[in-house]
LOSEFI-286578 format. One record per residue (C-alpha): residue in one letter; x, y, z. Coordinates in steps of 0.05 Angstrom, whole numbers, plus 5000, padded with zeros to 4 digits. Example, Ala and Ser with C-alpha at 12.3 -4.5 7.8 and 13.67 -1.06 7.14 Angstrom:
2
{site "a",{5246,4910,5156}};
{site "s",{5273,4979,5143}};
This chain:
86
{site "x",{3594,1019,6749}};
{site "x",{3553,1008,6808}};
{site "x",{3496,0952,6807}};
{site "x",{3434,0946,6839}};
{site "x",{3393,0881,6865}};
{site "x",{3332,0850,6886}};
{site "x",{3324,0782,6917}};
{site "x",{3253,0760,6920}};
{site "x",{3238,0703,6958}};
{site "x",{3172,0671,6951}};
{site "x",{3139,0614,7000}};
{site "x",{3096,0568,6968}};
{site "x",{3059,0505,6992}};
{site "x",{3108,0463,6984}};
{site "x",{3168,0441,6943}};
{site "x",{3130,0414,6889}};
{site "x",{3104,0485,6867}};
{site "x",{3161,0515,6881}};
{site "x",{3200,0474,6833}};
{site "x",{3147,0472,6782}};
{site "x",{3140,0552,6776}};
{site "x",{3221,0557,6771}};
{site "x",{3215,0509,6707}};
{site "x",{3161,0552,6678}};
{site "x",{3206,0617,6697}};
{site "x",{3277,0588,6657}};
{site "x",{3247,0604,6590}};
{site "x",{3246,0679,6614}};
{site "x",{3332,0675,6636}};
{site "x",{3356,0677,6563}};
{site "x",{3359,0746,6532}};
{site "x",{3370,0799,6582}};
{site "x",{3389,0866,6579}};
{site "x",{3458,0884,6573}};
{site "x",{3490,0899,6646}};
{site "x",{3435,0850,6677}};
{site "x",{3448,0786,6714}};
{site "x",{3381,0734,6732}};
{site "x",{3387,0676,6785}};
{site "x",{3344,0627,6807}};
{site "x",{3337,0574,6857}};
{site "x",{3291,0535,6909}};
{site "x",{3306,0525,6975}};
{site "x",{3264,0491,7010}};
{site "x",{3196,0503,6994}};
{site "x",{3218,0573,6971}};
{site "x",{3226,0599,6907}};
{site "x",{3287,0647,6905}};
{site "x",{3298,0701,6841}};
{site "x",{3355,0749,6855}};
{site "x",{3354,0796,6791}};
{site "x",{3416,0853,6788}};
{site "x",{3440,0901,6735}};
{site "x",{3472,0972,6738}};
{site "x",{3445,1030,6777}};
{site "x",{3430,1070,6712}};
{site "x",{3382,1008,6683}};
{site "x",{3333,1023,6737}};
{site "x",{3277,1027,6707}};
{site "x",{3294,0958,6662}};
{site "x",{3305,0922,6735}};
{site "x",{3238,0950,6758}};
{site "x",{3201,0916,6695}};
{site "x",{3243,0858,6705}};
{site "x",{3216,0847,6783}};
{site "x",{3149,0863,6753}};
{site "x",{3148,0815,6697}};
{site "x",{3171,0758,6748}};
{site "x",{3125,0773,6787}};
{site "x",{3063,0770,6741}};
{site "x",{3092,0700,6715}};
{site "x",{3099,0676,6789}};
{site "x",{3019,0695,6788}};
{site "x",{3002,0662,6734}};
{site "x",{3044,0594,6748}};
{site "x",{3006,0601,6817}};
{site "x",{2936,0609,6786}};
{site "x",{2956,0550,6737}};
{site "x",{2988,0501,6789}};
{site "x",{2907,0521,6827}};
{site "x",{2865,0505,6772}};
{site "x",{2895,0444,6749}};
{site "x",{2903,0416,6826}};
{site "x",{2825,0424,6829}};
{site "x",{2811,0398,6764}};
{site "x",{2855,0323,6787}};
């Protein structure tokens, strides 16, 4: 069966953040749909998510990149609000 994949690669201020918003994402790696694989790492001060699953499931990878990204937003807006609150 053929697979499909995305690699998002994010830049953030610095290693700090990037290592704090891949803790809050590890919750989400538990639990996927069958046929999908989810990756994570940080390099630098970038936050790597490389998300595949078969070339039928789409739609499910599409939701997946979506989701990640809305959690990546939130961390963000967290990680800003609590740096101007110290």
């Amino acid at each position: 069966m053929s697979k499909t994949t995305v690699d998002l690669s994010v830049e953030l201020r610095n290693r700090r953040v990037a290592e704090s918003i891949l803790a809050a994402l590890a919750p989400d790696n538990v639990d996927l749909p069958d046929g999908m694989e989810l990756h994570m790492r940080v390099e630098s001060t970038k936050l790597h998510v490389i998300i595949s699953c078969d070339i039928e499931r789409a739609d499910t990878l599409a939701a997946t990149v979506d989701e990640v990204l809305g959690h990546v937003r939130l961390a963000l807006a967290a990680e800003s609000s609590v740096g101007h609150c110290s």
